[in-house]
N, CA, C and O atoms as a GROMACS GRO file, in nm:
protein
  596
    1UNK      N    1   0.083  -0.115   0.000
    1UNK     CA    2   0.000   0.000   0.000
    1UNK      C    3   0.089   0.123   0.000
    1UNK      O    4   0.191   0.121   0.069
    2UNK      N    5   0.053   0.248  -0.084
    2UNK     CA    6   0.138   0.325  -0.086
    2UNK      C    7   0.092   0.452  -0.036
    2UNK      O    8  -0.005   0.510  -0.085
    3UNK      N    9   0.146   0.486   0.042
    3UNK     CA   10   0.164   0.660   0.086
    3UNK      C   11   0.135   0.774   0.013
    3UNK      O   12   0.216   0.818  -0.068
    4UNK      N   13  -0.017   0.846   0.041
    4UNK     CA   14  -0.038   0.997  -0.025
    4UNK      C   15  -0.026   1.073   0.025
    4UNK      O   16  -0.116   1.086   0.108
    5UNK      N   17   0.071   1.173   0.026
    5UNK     CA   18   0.071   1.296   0.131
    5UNK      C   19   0.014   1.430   0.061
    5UNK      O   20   0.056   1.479  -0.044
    6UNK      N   21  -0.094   1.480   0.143
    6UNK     CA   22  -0.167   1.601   0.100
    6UNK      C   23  -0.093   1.736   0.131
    6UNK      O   24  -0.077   1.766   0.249
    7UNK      N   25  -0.044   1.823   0.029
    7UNK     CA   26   0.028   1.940   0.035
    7UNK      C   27  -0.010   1.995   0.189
    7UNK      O   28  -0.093   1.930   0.251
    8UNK      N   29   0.022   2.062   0.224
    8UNK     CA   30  -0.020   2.201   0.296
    8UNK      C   31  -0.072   2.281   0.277
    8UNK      O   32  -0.029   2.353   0.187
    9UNK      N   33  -0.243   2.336   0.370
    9UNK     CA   34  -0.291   2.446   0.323
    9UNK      C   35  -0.190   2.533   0.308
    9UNK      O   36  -0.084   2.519   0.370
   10UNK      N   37  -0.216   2.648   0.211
   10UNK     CA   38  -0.103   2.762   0.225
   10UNK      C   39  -0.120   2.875   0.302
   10UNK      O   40  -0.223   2.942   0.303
   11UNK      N   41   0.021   2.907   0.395
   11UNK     CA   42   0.037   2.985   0.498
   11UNK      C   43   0.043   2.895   0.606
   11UNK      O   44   0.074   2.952   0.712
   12UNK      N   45   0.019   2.747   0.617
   12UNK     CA   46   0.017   2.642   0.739
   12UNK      C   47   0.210   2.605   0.692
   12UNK      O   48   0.270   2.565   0.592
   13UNK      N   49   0.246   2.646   0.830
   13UNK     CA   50   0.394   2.563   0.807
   13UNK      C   51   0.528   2.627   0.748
   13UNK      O   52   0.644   2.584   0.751
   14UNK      N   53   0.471   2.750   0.692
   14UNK     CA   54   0.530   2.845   0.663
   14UNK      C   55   0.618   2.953   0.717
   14UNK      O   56   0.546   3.052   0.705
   15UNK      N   57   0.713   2.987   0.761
   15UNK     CA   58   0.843   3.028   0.829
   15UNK      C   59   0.843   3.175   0.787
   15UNK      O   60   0.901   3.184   0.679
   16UNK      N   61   0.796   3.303   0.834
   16UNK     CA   62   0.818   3.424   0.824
   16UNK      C   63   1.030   3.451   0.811
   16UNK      O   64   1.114   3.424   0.897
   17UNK      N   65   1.046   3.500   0.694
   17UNK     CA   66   1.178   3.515   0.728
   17UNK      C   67   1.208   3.673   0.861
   17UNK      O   68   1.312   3.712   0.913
   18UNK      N   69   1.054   3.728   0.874
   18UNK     CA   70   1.114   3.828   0.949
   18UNK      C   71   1.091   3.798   1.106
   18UNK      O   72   1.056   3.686   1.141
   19UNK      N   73   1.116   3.920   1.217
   19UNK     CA   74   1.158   3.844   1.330
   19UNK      C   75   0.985   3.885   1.364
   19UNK      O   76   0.948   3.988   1.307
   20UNK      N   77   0.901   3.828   1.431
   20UNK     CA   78   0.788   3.872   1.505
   20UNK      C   79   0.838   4.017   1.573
   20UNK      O   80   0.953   4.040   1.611
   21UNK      N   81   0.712   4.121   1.580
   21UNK     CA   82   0.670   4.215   1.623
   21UNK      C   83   0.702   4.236   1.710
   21UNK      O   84   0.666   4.140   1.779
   22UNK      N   85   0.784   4.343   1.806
   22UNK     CA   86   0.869   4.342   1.986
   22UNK      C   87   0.992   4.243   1.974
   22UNK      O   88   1.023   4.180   2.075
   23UNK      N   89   1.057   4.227   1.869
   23UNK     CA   90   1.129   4.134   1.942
   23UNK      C   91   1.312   4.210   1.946
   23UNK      O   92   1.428   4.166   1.943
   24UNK      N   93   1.257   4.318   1.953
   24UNK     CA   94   1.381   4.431   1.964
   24UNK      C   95   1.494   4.408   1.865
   24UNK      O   96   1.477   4.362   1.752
   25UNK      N   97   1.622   4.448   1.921
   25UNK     CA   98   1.761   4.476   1.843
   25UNK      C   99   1.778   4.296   1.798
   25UNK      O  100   1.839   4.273   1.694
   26UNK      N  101   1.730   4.194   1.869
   26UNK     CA  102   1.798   4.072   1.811
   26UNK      C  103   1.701   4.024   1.646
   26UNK      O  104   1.732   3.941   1.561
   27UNK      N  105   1.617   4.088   1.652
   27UNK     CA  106   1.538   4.089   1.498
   27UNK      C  107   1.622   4.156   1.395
   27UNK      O  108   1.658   4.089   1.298
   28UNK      N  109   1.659   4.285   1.407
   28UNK     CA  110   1.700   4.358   1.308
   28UNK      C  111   1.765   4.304   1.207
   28UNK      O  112   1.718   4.310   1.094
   29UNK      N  113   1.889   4.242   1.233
   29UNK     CA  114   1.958   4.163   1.149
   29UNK      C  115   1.894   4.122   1.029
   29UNK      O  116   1.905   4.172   0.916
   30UNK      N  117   1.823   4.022   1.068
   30UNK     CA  118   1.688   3.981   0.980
   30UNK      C  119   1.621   4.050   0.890
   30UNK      O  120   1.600   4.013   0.775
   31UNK      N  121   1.575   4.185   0.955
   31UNK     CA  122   1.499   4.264   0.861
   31UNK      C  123   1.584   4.307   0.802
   31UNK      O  124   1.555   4.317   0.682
   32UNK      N  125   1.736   4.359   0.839
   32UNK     CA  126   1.826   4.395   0.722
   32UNK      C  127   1.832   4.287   0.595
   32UNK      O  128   1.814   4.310   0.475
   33UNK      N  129   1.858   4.176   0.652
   33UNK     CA  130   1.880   4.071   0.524
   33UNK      C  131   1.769   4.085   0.446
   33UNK      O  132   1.778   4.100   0.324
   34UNK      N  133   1.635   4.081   0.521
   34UNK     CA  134   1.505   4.082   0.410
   34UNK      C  135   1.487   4.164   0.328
   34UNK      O  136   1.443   4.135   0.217
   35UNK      N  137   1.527   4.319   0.373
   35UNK     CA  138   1.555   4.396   0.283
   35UNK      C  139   1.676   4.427   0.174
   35UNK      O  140   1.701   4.514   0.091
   36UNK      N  141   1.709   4.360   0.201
   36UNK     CA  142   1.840   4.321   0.084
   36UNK      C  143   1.819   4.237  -0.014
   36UNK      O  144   1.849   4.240  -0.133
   37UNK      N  145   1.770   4.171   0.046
   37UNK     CA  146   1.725   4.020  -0.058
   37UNK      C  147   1.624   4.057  -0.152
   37UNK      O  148   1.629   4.036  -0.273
   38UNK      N  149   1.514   4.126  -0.073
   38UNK     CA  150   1.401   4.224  -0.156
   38UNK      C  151   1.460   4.343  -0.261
   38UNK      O  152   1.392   4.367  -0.360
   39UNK      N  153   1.564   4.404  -0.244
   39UNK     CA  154   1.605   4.519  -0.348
   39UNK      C  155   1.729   4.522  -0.356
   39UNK      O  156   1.797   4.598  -0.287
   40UNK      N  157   1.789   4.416  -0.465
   40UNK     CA  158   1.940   4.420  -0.461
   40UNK      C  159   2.009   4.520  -0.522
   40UNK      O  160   1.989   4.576  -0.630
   41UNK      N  161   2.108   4.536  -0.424
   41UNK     CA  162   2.238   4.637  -0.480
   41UNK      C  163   2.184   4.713  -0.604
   41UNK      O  164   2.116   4.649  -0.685
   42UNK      N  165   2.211   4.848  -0.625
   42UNK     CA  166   2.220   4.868  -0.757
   42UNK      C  167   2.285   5.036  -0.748
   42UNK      O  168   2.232   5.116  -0.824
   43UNK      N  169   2.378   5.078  -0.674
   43UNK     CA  170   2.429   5.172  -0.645
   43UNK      C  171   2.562   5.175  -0.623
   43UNK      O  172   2.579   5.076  -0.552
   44UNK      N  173   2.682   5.233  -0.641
   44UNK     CA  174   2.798   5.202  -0.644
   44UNK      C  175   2.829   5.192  -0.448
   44UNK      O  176   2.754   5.254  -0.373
   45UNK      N  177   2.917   5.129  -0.408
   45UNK     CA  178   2.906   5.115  -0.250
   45UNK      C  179   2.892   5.212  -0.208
   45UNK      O  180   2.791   5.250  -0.148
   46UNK      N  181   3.031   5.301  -0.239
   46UNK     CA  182   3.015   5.434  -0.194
   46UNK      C  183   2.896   5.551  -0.193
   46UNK      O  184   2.907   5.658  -0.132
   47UNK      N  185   2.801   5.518  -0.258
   47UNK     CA  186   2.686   5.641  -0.267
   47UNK      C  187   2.632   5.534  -0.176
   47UNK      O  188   2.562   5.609  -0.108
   48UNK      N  189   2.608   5.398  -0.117
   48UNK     CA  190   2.527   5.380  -0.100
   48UNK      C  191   2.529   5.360   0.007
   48UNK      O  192   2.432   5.319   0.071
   49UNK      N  193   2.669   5.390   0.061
   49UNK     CA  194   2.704   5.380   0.239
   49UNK      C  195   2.673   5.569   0.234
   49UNK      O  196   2.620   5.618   0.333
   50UNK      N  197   2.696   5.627   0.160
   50UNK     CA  198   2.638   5.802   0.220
   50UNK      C  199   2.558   5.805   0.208
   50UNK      O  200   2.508   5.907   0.256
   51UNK      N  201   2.470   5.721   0.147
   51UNK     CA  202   2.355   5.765   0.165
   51UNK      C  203   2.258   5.682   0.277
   51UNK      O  204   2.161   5.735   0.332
   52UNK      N  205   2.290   5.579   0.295
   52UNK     CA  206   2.248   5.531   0.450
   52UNK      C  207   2.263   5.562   0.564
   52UNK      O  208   2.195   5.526   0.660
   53UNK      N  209   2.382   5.653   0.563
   53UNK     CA  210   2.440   5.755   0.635
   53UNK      C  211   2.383   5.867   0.658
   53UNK      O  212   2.407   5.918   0.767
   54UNK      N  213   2.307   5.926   0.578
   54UNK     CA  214   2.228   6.020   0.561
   54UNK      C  215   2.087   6.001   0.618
   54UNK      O  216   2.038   6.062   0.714
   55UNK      N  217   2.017   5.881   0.522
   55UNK     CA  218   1.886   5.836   0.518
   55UNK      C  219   1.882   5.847   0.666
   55UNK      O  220   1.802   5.929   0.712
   56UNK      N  221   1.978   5.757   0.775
   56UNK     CA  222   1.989   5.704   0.933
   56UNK      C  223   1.942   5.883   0.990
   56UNK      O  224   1.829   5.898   1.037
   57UNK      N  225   2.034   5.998   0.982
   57UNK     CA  226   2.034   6.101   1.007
   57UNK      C  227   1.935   6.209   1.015
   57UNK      O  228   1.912   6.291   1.104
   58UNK      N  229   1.875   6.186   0.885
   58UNK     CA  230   1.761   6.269   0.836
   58UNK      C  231   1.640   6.216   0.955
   58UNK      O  232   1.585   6.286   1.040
   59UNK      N  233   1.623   6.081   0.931
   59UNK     CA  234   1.525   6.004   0.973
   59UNK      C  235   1.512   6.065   1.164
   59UNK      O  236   1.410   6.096   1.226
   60UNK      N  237   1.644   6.062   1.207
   60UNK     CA  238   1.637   6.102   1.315
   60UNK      C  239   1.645   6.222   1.368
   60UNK      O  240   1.648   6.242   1.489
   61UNK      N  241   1.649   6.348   1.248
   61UNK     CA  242   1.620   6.438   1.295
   61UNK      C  243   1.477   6.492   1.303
   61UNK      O  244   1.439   6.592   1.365
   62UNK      N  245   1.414   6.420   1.240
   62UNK     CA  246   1.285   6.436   1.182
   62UNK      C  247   1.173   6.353   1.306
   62UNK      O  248   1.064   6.397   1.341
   63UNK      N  249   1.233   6.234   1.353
   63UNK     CA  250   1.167   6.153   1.453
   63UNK      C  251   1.160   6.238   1.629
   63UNK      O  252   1.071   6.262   1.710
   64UNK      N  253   1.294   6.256   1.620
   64UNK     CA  254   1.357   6.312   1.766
   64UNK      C  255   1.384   6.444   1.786
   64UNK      O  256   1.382   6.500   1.896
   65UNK      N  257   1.417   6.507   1.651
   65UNK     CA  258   1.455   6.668   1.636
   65UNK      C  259   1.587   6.688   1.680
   65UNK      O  260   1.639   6.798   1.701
   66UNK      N  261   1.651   6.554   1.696
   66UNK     CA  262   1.815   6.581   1.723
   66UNK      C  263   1.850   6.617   1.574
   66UNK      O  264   1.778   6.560   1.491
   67UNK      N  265   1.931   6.687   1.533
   67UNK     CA  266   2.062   6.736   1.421
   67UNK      C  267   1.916   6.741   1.327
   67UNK      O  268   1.900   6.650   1.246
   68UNK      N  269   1.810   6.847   1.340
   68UNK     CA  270   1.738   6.929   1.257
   68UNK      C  271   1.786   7.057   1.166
   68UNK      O  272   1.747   7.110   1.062
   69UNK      N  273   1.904   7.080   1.272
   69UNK     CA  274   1.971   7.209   1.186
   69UNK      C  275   2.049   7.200   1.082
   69UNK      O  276   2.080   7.294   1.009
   70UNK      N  277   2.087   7.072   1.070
   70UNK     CA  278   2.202   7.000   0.969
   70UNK      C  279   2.093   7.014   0.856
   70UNK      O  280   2.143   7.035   0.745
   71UNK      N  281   1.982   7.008   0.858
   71UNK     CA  282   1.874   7.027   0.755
   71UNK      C  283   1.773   7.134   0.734
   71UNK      O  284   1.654   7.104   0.739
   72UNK      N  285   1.804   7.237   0.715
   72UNK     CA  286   1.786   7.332   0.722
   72UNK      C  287   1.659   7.321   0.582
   72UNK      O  288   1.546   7.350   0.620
   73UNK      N  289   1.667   7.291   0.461
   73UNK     CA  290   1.626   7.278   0.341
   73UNK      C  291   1.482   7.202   0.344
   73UNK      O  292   1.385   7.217   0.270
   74UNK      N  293   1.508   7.081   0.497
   74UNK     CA  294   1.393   6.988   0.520
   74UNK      C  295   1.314   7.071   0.618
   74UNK      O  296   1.198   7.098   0.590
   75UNK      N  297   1.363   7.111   0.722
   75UNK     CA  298   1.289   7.159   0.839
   75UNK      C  299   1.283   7.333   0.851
   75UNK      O  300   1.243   7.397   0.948
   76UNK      N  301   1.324   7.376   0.749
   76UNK     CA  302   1.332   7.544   0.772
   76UNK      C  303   1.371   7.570   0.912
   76UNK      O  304   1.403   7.486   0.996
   77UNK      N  305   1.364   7.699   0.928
   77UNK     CA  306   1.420   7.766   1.021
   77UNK      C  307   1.423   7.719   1.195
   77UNK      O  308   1.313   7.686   1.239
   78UNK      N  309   1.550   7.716   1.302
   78UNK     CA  310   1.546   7.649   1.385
   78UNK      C  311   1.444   7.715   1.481
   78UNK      O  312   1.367   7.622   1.508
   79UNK      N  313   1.404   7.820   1.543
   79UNK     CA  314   1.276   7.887   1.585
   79UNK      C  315   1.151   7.840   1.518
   79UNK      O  316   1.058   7.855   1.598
   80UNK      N  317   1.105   7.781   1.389
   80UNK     CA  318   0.990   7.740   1.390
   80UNK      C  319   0.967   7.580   1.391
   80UNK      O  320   0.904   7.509   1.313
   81UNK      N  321   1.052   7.544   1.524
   81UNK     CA  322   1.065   7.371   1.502
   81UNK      C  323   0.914   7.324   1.562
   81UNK      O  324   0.846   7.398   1.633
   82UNK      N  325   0.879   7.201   1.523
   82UNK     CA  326   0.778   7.116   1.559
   82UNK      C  327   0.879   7.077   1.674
   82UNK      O  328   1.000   7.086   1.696
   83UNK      N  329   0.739   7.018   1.752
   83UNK     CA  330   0.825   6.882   1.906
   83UNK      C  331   0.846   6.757   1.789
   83UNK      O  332   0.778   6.733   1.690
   84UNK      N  333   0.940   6.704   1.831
   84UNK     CA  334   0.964   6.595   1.785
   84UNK      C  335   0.858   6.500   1.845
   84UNK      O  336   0.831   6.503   1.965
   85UNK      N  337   0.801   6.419   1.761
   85UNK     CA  338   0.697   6.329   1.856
   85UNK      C  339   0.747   6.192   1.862
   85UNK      O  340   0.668   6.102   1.832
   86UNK      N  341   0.920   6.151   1.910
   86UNK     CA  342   0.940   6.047   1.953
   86UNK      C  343   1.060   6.093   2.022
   86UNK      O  344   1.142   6.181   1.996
   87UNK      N  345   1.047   5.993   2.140
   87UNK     CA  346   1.184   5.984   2.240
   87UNK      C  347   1.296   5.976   2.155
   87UNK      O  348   1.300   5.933   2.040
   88UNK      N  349   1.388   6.021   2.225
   88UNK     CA  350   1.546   5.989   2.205
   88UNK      C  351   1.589   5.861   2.232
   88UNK      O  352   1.617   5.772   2.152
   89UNK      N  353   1.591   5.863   2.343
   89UNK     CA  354   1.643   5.706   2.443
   89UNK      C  355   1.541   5.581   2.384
   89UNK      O  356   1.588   5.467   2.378
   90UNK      N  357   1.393   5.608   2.338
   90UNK     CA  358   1.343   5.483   2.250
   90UNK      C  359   1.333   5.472   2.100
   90UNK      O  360   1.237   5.408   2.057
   91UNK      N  361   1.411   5.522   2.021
   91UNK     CA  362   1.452   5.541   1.876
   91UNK      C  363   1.534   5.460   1.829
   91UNK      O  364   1.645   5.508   1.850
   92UNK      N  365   1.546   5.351   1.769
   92UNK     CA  366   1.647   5.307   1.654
   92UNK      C  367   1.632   5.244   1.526
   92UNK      O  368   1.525   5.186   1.508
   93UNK      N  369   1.728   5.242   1.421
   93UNK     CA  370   1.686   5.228   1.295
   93UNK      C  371   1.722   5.063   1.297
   93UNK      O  372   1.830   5.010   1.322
   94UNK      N  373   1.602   5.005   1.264
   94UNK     CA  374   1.591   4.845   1.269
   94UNK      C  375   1.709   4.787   1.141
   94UNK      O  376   1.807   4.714   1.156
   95UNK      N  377   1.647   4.866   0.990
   95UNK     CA  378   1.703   4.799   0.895
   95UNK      C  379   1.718   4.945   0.806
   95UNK      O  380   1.652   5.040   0.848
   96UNK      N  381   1.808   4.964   0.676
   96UNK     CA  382   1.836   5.072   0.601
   96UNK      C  383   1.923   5.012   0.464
   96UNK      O  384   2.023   4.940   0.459
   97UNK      N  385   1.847   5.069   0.365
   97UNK     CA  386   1.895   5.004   0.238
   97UNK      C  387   1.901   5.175   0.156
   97UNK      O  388   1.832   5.274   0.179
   98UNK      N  389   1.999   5.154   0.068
   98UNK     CA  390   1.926   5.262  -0.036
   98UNK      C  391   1.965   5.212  -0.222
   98UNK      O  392   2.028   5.113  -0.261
   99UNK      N  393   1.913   5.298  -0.287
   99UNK     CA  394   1.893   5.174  -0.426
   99UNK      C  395   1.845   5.356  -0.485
   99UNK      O  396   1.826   5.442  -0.398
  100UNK      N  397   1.833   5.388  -0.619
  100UNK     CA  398   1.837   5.405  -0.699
  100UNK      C  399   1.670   5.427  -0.761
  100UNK      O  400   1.603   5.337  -0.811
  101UNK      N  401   1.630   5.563  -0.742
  101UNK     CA  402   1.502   5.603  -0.766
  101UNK      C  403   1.466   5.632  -0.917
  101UNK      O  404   1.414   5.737  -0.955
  102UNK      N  405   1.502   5.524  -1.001
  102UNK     CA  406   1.470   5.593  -1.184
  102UNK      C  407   1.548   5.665  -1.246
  102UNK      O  408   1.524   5.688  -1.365
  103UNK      N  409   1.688   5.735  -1.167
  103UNK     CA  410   1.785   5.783  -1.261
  103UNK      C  411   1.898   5.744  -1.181
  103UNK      O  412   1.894   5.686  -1.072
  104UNK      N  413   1.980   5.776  -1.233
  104UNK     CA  414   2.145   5.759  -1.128
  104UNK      C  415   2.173   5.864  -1.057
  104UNK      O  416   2.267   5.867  -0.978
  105UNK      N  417   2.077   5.980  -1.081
  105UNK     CA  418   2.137   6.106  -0.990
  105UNK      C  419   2.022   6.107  -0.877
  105UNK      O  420   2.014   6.198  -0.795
  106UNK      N  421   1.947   6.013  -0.881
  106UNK     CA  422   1.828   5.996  -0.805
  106UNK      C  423   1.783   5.842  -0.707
  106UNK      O  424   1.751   5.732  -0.752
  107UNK      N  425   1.794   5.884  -0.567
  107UNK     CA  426   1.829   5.776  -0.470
  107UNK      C  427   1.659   5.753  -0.388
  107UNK      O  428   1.565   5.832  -0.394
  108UNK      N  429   1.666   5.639  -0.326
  108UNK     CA  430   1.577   5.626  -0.231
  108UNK      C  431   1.617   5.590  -0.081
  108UNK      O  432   1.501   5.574  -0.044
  109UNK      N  433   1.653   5.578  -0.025
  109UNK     CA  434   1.652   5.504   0.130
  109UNK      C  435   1.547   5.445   0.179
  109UNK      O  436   1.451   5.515   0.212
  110UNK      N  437   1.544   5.343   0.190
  110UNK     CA  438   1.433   5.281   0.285
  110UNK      C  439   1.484   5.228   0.437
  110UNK      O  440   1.563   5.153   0.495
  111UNK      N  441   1.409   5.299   0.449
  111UNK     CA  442   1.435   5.242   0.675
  111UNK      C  443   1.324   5.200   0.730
  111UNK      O  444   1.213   5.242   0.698
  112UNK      N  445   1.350   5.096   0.834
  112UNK     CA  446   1.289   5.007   0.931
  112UNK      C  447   1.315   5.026   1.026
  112UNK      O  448   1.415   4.971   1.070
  113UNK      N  449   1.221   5.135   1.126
  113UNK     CA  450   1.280   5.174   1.270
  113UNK      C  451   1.163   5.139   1.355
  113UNK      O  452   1.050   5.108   1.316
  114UNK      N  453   1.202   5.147   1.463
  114UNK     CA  454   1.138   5.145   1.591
  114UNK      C  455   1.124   5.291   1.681
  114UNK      O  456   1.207   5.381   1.673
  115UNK      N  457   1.023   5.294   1.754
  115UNK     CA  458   1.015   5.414   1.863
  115UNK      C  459   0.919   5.439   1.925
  115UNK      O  460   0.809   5.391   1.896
  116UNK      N  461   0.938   5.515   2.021
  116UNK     CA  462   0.826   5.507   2.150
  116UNK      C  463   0.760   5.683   2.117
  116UNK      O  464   0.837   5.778   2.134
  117UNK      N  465   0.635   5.703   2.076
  117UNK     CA  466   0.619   5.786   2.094
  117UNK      C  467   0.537   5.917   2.233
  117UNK      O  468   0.443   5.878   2.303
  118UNK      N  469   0.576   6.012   2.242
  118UNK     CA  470   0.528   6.109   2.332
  118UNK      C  471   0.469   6.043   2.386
  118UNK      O  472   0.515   5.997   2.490
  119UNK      N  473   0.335   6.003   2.341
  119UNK     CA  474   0.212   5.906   2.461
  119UNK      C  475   0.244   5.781   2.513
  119UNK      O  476   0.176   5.717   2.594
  120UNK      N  477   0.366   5.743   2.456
  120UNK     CA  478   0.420   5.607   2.560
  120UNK      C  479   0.407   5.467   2.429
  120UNK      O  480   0.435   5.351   2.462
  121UNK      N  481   0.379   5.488   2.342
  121UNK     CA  482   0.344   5.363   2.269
  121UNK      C  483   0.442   5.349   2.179
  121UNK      O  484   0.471   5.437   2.098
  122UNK      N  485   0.512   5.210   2.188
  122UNK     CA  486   0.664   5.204   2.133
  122UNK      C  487   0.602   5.045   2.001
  122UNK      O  488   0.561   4.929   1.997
  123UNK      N  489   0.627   5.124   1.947
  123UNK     CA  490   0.618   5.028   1.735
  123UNK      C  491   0.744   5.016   1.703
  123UNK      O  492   0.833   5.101   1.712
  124UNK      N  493   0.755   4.856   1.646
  124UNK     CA  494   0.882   4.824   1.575
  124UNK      C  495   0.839   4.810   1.414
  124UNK      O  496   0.722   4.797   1.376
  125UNK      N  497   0.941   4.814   1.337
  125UNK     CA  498   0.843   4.785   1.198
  125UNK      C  499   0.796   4.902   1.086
  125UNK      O  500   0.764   4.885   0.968
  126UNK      N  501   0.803   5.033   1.168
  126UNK     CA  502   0.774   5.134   1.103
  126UNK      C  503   0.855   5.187   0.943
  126UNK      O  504   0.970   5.232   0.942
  127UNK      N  505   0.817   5.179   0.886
  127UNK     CA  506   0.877   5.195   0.716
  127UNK      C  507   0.894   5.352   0.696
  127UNK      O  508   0.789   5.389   0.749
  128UNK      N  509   0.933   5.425   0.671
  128UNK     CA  510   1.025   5.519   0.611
  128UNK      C  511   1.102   5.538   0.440
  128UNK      O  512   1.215   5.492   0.427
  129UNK      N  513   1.053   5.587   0.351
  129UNK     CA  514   1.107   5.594   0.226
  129UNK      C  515   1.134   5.753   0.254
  129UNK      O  516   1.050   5.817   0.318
  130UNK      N  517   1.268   5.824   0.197
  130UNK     CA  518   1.337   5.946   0.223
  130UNK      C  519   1.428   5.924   0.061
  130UNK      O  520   1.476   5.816   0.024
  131UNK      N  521   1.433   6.029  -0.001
  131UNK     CA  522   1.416   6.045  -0.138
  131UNK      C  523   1.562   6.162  -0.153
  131UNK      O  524   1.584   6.262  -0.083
  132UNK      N  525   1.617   6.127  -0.228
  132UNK     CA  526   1.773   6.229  -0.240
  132UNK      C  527   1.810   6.227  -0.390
  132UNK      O  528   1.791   6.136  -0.471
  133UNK      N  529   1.858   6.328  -0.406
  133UNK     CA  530   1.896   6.379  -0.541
  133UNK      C  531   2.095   6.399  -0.549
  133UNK      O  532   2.153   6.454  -0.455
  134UNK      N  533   2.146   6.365  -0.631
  134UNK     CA  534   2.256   6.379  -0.599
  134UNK      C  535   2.259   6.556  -0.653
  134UNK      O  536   2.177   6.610  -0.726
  135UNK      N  537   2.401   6.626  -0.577
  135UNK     CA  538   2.413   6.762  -0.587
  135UNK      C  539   2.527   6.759  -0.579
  135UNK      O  540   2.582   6.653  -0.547
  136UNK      N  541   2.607   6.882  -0.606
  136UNK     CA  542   2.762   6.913  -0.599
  136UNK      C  543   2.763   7.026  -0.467
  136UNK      O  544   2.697   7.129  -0.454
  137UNK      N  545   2.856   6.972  -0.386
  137UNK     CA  546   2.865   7.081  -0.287
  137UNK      C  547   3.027   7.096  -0.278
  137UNK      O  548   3.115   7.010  -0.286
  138UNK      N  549   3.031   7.180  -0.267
  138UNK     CA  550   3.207   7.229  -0.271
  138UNK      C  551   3.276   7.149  -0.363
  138UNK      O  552   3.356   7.062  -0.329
  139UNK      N  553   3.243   7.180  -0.496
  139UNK     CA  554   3.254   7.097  -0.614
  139UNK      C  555   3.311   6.910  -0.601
  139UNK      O  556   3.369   6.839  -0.683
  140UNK      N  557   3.266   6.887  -0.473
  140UNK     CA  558   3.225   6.735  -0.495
  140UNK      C  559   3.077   6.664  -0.480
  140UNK      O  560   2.987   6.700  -0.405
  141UNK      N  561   3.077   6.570  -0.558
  141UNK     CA  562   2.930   6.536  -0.528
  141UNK      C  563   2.855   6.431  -0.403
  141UNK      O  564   2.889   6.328  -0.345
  142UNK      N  565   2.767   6.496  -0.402
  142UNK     CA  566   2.701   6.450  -0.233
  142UNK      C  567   2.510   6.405  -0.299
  142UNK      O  568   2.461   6.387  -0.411
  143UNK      N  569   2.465   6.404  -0.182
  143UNK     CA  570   2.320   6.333  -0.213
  143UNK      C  571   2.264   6.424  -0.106
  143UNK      O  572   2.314   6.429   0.007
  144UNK      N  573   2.124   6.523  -0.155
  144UNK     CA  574   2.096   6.606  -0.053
  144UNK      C  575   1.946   6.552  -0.049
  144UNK      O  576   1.912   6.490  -0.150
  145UNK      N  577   1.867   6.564   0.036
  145UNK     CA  578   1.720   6.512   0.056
  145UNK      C  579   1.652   6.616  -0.055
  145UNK      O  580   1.669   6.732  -0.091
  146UNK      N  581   1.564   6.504  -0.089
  146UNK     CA  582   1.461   6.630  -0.204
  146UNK      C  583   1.343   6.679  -0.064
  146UNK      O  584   1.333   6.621   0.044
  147UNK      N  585   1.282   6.775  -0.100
  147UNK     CA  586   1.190   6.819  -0.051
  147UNK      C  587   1.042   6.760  -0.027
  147UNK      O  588   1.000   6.773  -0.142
  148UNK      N  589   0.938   6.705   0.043
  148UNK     CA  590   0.877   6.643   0.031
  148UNK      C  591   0.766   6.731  -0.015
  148UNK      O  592   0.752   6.852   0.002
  149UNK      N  593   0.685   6.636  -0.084
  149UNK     CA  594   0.558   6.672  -0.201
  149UNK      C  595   0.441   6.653  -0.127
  149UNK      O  596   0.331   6.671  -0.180
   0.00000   0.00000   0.00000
């Protein structure tokens, strides 16, 4: 007599490559790889470590209102700042990729952060797309945030 084995409903048995929801700094890893695996390379290293460098920066001046002034172009003038509506001490960037928005002089960053906001409620998972144009500044070239639409 021979053996029929019936597939698996689908989604039964199935292995999330990412880490479950709360499961802090030992997930990240993970979501970095997933996001890698999801949008490969397509930027020379170097633009694509400044600009993760950046993307990380922006993101946190914008979350926390630390180094807002470094962005002057994003946040206008330092007297008309918003509160930042997330802690300092509960802020970090889970995962950060950047790749190439439809031209070569034109970037995206994508980030995966976590944070606790003002009212106490701390989300991991939060997505972030931050958009850069390359520019020449002191006749070398750099990647400055475009302006949001």
């Amino acid at each position: 007599m021979s053996k029929t084995t019936t597939p698996a409903a689908p989604g039964r048995g199935e292995v999330s490559a990412l880490p479950p929801h709360g499961d802090g700094a030992a997930g990240d890893r993970a979501i970095q790889q997933a996001l890698e695996a999801a949008w490969p390379a397509d930027l020379p290293p170097k633009d694509e470590t400044q600009l993760r460098a950046a993307g990380r920066e922006l993101l946190r001046a914008d979350a926390t209102g630390i180094g807002r002034s470094q962005w002057p172009a994003v946040f206008g003038a330092p007297d008309r700042a918003i509160a930042p509506p997330f802690a300092t001490a509960r802020f970090r960037v889970q995962a950060v990729i950047a790749r190439r928005d439809g031209a070569a002089h034109r970037a995206v960053v994508h980030l995966v952060w976590a944070g606790t906001d003002r009212g106490g409620t701390h989300t991991d998972g939060r997505i972030s797309d931050l958009h850069f144009t390359r520019t020449m500044k002191k006749g070398q070239p750099t990647w400055a945030p475009r302006p949001r639409t």
